[in-house]
C-alpha positions, 0 to 999 in steps of 0.5 A, spaced: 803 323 604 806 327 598 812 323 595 819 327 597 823 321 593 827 321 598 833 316 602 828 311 606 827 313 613 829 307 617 826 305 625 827 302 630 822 300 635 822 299 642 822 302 650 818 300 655 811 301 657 811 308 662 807 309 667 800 311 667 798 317 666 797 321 673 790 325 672 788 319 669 790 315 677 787 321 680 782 322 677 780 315 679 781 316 686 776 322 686 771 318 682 768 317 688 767 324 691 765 327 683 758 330 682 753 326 678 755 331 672 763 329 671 761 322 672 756 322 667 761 326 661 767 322 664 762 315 662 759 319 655 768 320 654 769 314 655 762 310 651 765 315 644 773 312 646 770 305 646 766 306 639 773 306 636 775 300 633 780 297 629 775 291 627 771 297 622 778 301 621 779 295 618 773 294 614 774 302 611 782 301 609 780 294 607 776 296 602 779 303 600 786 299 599 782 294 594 785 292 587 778 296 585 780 303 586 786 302 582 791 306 587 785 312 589 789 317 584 787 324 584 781 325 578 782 317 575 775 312 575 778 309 582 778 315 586 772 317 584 770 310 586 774 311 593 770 318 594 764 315 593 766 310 599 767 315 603 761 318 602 757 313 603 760 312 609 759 319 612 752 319 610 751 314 616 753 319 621 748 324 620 753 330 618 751 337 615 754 336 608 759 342 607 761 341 600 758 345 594 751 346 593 748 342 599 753 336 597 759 333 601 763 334 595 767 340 593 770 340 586 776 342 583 778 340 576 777 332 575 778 332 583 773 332 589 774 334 596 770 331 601 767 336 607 762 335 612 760 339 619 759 337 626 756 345 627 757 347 634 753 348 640 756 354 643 753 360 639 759 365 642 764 360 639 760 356 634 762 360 628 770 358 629 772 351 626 776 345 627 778 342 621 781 334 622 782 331 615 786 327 611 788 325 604 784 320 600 788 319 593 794 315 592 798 315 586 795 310 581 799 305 578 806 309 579 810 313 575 817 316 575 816 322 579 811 319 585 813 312 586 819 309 588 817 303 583 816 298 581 811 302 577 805 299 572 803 296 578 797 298 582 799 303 589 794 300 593 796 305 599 793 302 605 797 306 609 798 312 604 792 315 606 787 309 607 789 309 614 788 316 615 782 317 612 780 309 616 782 314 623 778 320 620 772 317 619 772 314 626 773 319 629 767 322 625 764 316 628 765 317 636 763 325 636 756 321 635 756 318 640 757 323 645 750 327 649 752 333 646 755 338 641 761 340 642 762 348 643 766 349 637 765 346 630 768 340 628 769 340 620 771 333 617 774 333 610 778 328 606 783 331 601 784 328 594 790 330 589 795 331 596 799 326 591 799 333 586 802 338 590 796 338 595 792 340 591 785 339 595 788 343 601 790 349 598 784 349 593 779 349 600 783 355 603 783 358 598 775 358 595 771 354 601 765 351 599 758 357 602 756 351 607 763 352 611 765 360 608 762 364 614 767 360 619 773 361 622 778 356 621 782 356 628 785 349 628 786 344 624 789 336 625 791 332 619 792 325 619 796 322 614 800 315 615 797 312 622 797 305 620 805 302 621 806 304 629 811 301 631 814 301 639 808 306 640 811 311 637 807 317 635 811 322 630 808 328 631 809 335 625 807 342 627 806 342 635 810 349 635 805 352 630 800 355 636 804 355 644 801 350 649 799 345 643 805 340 646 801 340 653 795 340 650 797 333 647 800 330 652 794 330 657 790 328 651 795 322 651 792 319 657 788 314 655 792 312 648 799 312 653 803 313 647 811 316 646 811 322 643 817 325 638 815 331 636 819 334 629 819 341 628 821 341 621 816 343 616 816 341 610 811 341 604 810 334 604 802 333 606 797 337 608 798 340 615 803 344 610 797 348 607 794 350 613 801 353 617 802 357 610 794 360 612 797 361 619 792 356 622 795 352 627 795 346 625 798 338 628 800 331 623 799 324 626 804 320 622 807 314 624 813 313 619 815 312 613 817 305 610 820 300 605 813 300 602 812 307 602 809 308 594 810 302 593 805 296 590 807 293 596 803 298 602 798 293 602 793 292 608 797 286 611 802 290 613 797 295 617 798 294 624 790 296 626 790 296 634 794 302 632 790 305 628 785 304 633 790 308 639 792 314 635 784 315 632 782 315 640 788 320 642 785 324 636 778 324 639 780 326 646 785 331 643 780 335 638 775 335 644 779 338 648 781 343 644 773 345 641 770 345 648 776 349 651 773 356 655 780 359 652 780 364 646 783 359 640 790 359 639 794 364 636 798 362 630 805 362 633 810 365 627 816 363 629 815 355 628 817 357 621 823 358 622 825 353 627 828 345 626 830 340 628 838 343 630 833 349 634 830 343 638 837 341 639 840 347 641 833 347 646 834 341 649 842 340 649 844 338 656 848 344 659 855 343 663 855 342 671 855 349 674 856 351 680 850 353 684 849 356 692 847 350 695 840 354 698 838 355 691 840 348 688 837 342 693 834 339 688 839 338 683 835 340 677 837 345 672 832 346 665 832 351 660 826 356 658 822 353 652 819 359 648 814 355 645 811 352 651 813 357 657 809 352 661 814 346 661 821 348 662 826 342 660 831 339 663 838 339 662 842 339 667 842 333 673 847 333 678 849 326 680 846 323 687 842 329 688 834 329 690 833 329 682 837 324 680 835 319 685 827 320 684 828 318 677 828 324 673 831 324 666 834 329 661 829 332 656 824 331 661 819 337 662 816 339 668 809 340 669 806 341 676 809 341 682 806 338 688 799 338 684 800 345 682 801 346 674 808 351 673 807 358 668 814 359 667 820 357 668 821 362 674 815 360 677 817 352 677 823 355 680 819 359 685 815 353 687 822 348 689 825 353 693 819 353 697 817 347 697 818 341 703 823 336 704 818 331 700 816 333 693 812 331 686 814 332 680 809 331 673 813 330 668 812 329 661 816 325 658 816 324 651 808 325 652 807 322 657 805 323 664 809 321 670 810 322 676 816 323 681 817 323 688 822 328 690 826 326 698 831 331 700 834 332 707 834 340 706 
């Protein structure tokens, strides 16, 4: 991640494990009724989630994180040294290369970009890409501009980026083993001079190698700094950047079962930024910052592999989704620019006890409409010893479906309550992942 130089973030792990996400029970309920078809792509599904491994994202950042490669900064020996790893790696997969001149490098001054392709299989969605990528430079040895010291010393960046590159490559890896192509194309590229101003993203934007130059880039998923989760907390960048890409994530999220905290600021701080100034809709994984954070001292030892290996999964399920989803790719949402962690605030701030008809208030539930996903109304307001309160419903959940019937909008939310019987289920999203809640009242 580009050095910001700012105070050191500080965490604090914990919560408890949620309850299993609820498609993935009904899913399992229904197994036995399924067709042969949707068994077998459930099975495909579950063959690539299970190639994921922390074993060999351990292999990869052990080596990109060796003393070797003296800090991967852009353009020096080690991080030519640490694309030609890279390279070697993906040549294994069997991906098109889609770097210049039939290679999987696209050169930009003394730096190289890493591209290759997974084209798609549906020729009437084949020519839109997605883009899953993360930066492969470090800062070397560190000066007084990009390390928080001391410098002279080798910046091994084990999680800052090896463990997203380790992510990237896995995932590469698992699209291999599923029966076939996905609809849309999958473009894997690893980025160098991120560490310089994001030099390896911007430059792709602006002059695509020919391999890739035909393609529109409709989505695009960076992974930067996975490898420290801590109390299963995910940090999510840029979920507001296209509508409906929080649900999106949350479904994806069943396997993983990860906590979610989605910022809305976006900064110029890693390479999602250069593609949301293309108005391409784009997410970052990144799993927080450290007391390591360019240092010497981010060093393998400290990088929590089962981690890695869960956020690479919810990658995978995530990008699937999205490349063999029957909708029309996501527009660009403009207004996730102008937005902030206060909007979200505002959005989400628990609203005053008001005083509602009792026909229309038996649940005991008030929320508010969130702009950027309409489908998941967030809740602000619970009335004490109600329906609500007592079925375990918190503030800040978001409502999904109701009675097994997903919600549109807010109004259609509150349609589907007033109808509904006096034993009620909510799905819920809360903090990313699903659960479900029973709803009992006498009216």
């Amino acid at each position: 991640m580009r050095q910001q130089l700012l105070p050191q973030h500080s965490w604090h792990a914990g919560g408890r494990r949620a309850i299993a996400s609820t498609r993935t029970m009904a899913f399992l309920m229904l197994l036995a009724s399924a067709s042969p078809g949707m068994y077998a792509a459930e099975h495909a599904g579950a063959t690539a989630r299970a190639s994921i491994q922390a074993a060999d994202a351990s292999r990869h950042i052990a080596a990109l994180a060796d003393d070797a490669f003296e800090g991967r900064e852009g353009g020096s020996r080690g991080g030519r040294a640490a694309g030609a790893y890279i390279v070697s790696a993906i040549e294994k997969l069997g991906l098109k290369p889609a770097g210049d001149a039939g290679t999987f490098y696209q050169r930009f001054g003394s730096m190289r970009n890493i591209l290759c392709l997974l084209p798609g299989s549906d020729p009437a969605v084949a020519h839109e890409a997605i883009v899953v990528c993360a930066h492969y430079d470090h800062v070397g040895y560190g000066n007084a501009n990009n390390s928080h010291g001391p410098t002279g010393f080798i910046h091994n960046g084990a999680d800052d980026n090896a463990s997203g590159v380790a992510g990237v490559i896995e995932v590469a890896e698992a699209f291999q083993h599923l029966p076939s192509r996905p609809r849309r194309s999958i473009l894997f590229a690893f980025w160098d001079g991120e560490e310089k101003g994001l030099l390896g993203s911007y430059h792709f934007l602006r002059s695509r190698p020919a391999a890739v130059a035909p393609l529109a880039i409709v989505f695009s998923v960076n992974i930067d700094m996975i490898g420290r989760l801590r109390g299963e907390r995910l940090e999510i960048f840029g979920a507001r950047t296209a509508e409906g890409l929080r649900a999106a994530l949350v479904q994806a999220n069943a396997g993983a079962n990860l906590e979610f905290i989605f910022d809305w600021k976006i900064a110029e701080d890693s390479d999602h930024y250069a593609f949301i100034t293309a108005r391409i809709p784009t997410v970052m994984f990144h799993t927080g910052l450290h007391a390591q954070y360019h240092r010497p001292s981010d060093d393998m030892h400290l990088i929590n592999m089962h981690g890695v290996e869960s956020v690479a999964r919810l990658t995978l399920d995530f990008v699937s989704a999205l490349a063999d989803d029957p909708a029309a790719a996501r527009p660009f949402r403009a207004q996730s620019r102008s937005e902030s962690s206060n909007t979200r605030k505002a959005l989400e701030q628990s609203a005053p006890a008001a005083v509602i008809p009792a026909e229309r208030g038996r649940w005991g539930i008030g929320t508010r409409a969130d702009p950027g996903e309409p489908s998941a109304p967030v809740v602000v307001r619970i009335t004490p010893q109600s329906p609500a309160a007592n079925g375990g419903l918190s503030l800040g959940d978001r409502v999904l479906a109701i009675d097994g019937v997903a919600v549109s909008n807010q109004s259609d939310m509150v349609n589907k309550l007033r109808i509904a019987g006096p034993n009620t289920v909510l799905d819920i999203d809360r903090k990313g992942r699903m659960i479900q809640l029973k709803m009992t009242t006498d009216r």
